[in-house]
C-alpha positions in Angstrom: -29.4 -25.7 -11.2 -28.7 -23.4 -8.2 -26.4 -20.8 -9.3 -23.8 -19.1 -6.6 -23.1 -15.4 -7.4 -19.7 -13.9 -5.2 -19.5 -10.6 -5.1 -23.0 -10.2 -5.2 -22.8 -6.7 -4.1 -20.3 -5.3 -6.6 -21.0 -3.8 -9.7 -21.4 -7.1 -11.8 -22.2 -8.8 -9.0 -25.4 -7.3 -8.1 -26.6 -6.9 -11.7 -26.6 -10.5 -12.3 -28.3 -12.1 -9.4 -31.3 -9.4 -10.1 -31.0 -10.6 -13.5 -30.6 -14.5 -12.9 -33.5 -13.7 -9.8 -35.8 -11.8 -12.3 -35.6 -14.5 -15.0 -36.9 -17.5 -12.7 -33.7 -19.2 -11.6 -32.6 -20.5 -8.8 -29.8 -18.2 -7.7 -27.7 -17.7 -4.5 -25.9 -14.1 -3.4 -22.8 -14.3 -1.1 -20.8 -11.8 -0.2 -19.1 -10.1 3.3 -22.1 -8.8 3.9 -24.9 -11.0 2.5 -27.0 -13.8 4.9 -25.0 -15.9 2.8 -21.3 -15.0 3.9 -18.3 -15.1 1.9 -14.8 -14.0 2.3 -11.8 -15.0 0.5 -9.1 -14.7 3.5 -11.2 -16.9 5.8 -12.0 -20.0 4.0 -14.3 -21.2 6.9 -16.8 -19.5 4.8 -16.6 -20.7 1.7 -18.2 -24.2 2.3 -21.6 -22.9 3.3 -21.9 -20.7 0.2 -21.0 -23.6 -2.0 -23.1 -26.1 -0.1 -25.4 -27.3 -3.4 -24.3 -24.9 -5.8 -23.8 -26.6 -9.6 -22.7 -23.3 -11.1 -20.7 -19.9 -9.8 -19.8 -17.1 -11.0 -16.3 -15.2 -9.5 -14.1 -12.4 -9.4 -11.1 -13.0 -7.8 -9.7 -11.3 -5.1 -6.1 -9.2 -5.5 -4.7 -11.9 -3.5 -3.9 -15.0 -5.8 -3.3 -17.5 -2.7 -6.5 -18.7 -2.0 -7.7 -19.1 -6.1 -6.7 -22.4 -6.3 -7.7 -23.8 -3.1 -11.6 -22.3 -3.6 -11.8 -23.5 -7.2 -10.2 -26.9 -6.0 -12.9 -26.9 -3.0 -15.8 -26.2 -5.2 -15.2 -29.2 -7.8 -15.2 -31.4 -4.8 -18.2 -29.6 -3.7 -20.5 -30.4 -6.9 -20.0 -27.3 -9.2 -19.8 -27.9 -12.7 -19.5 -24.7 -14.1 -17.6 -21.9 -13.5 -17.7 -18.3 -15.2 -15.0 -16.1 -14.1 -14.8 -12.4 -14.8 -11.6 -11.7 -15.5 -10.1 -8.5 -17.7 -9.5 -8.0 -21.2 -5.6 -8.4 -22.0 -5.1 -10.2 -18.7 -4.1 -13.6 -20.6 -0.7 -11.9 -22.0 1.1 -9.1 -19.7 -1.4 -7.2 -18.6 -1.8 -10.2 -15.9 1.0 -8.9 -14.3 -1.1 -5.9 -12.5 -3.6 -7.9 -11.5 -2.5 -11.4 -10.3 -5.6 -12.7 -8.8 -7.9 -12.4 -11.7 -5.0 -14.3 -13.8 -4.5 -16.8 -10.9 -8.3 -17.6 -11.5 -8.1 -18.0 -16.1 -5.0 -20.4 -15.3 -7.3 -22.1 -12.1 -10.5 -22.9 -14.1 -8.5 -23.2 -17.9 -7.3 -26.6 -16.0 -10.3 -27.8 -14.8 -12.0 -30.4 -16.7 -15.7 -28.9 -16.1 -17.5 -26.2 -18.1 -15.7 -23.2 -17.4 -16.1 -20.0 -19.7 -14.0 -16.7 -18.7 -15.5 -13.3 -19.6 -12.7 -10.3 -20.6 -13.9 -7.4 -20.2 -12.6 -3.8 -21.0 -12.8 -0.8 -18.5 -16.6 -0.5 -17.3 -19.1 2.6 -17.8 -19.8 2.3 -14.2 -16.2 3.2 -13.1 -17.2 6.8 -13.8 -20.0 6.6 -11.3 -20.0 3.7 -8.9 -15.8 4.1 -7.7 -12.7 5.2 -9.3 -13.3 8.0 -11.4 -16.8 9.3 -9.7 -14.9 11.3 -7.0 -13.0 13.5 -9.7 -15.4 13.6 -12.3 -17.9 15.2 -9.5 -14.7 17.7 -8.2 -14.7 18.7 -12.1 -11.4 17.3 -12.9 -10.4 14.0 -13.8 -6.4 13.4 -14.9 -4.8 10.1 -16.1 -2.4 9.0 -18.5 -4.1 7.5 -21.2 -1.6 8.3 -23.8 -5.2 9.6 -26.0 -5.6 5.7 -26.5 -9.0 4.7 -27.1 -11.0 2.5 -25.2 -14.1 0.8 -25.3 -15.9 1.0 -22.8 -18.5 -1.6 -21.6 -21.9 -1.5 -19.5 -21.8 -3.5 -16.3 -25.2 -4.6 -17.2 -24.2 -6.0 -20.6 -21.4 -7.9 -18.3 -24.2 -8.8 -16.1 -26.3 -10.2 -19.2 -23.9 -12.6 -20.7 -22.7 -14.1 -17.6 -26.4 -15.0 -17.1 -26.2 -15.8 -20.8 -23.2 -18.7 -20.4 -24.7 -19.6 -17.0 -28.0 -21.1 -18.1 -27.5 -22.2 -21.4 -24.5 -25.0 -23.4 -22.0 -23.9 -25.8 -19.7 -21.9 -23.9 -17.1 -24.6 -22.3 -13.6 -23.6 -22.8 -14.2 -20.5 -24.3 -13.0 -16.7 -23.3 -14.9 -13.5 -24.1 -13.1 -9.9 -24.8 -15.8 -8.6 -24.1 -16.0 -4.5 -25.4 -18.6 -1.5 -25.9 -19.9 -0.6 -29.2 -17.3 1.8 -29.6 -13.8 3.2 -28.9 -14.1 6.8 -27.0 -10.6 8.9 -25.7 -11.2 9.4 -21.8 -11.4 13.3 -23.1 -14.6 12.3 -25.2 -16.1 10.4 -22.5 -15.7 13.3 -19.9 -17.2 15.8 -22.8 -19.9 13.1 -23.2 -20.5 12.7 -19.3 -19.9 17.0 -18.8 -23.0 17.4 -21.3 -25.4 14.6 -19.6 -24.8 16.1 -16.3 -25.1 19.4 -17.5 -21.4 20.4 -15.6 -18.3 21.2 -16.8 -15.8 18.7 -16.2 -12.2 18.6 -17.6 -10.0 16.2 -18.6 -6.4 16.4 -18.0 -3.7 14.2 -19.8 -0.8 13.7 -17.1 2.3 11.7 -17.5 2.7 8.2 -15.5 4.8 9.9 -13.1 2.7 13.0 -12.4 -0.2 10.6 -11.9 1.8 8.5 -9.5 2.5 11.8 -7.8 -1.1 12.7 -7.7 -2.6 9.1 -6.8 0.0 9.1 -3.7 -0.2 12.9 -2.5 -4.2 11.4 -2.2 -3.5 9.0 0.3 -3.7 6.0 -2.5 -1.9 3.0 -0.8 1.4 2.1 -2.9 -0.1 -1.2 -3.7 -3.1 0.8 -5.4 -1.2 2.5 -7.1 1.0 0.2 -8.5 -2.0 -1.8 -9.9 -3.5 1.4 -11.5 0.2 2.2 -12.9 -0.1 -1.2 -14.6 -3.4 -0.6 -15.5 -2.4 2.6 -17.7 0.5 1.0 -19.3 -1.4 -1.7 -20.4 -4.2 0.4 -22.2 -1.5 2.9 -23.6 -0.3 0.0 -26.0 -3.3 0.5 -27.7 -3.9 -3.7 -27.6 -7.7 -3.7 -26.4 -8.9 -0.2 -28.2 -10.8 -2.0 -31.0 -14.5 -3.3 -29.8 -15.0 -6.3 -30.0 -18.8 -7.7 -31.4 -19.0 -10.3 -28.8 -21.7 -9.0 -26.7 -24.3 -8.7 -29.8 -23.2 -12.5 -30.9 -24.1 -13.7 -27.6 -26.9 -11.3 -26.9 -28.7 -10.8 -30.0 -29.0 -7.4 -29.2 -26.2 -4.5 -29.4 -24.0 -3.1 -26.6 -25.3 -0.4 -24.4 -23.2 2.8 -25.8 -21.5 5.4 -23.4 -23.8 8.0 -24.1 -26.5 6.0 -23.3 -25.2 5.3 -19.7 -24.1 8.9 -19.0 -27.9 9.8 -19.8 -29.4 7.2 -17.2 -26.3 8.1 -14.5 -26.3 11.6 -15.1 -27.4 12.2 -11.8 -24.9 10.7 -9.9 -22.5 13.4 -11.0 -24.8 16.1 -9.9 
């Protein structure tokens, strides 16, 4: 089975084709910038990264247009299994911010070949690798969390179940909320990250609109923001603060915790 990672330089990207690489299978990176190129808005590419894949692995872009036409295009091309990372919450209204990743759970939901989607909550890495690693390094990070909890999950533990439901049976038709061991306020993650990296950071709680104002006085695009508005909303209902124990089940092992990432990325924020 040759497996077709997209993305493959992203955060879960990357993770699992060194994992699927490092455990012996036959695996295939495209991205932009990869020898194997791959770009959602010209679909002139996507027939030489499919060419002989029987298994992919996806995020989808912001854009929903072209969803349907690449999952169409890779059934006719041979694949047979499809994990998608998608978000947790994004099968009820949270779907609204972020159209292309539910574009792709209706897409594959219809197909009649394996397909498992993965739901993740808000990754570790978001505090390090984009997002978040800008203010957290300025010593001030402000959103409006509403003090909801969330938890929080390791790209790597991401990483380890897609190659999980990729290589093995028993996963057709099924999605994954996928969580961290445990529910942390934004506050107790800073204070968590602040004593890893051995710098004081502060956490400010601002209201949507004063984190509108922020975002935009930044030079944030108004589609960026938007998303991230939705984003916020979402997790202030509180639906997706409870872990979930899915990533032991499949694993056999527990979730990475926070405090265990901030110690391995605590010198990112130096």
């Amino acid at each position: 089975m040759t497996i077709l990672v997209l993305g493959a330089t992203g955060k879960t990207g990357r993770r699992l084709y060194r994992t699927l690489h490092d455990a012996g299978e036959s695996v295939r990176a495209a991205s932009r910038t990869s020898p194997t190129r791959f770009d959602w808005s010209i679909p002139d590419t996507w027939a030489g990264a499919l060419s002989g894949a029987s298994a992919i692995y996806f995020v989808a872009p912001d854009d929903p247009a072209p969803v349907e036409a690449f999952v169409e295009q890779a059934v006719s091309a041979g694949v047979g299994r499809f994990v998608v990372l998608s978000g947790r919450g994004l099968d009820s209204s949270a779907g609204d911010a972020f159209p292309g990743m539910a574009a792709a759970d209706r897409a594959v939901s219809a197909l009649d070949v394996e397909w498992t989607i993965l739901r993740p909550n808000n990754f570790n890495q978001n505090f390090d690798e984009d997002l978040w690693h800008g203010p957290i390094v300025s010593g001030r990070l402000g959103l409006p969390t509403g003090g909801i909890p969330e938890p929080f999950i390791d790209a790597q533990d991401i990483a380890d179940v897609a190659a999980t439901v990729l290589t093995r049976g028993g996963h057709h038709g099924k999605a994954y909320d996928l969580s961290g061991p445990e529910a942390l306020t934004f506050a107790d993650a800073v204070e968590v990250i602040s004593r890893a990296a051995n710098q004081p950071v502060e956490f400010v709680e601002l209201t949507p609109a004063e984190y509108t104002a922020e975002l935009l006085a930044a030079g944030v695009p108004a589609e960026s923001v938007a998303v991230l508005d939705g984003l916020f909303a979402y997790l202030r209902t509180g639906q997706n603060s409870a872990p979930t124990s899915n990533v032991e089940d499949l694993l056999g092992r527990p979730a990475r915790t926070f405090a265990d990432y901030a110690a391995r990325a605590a010198g990112a924020w130096s």
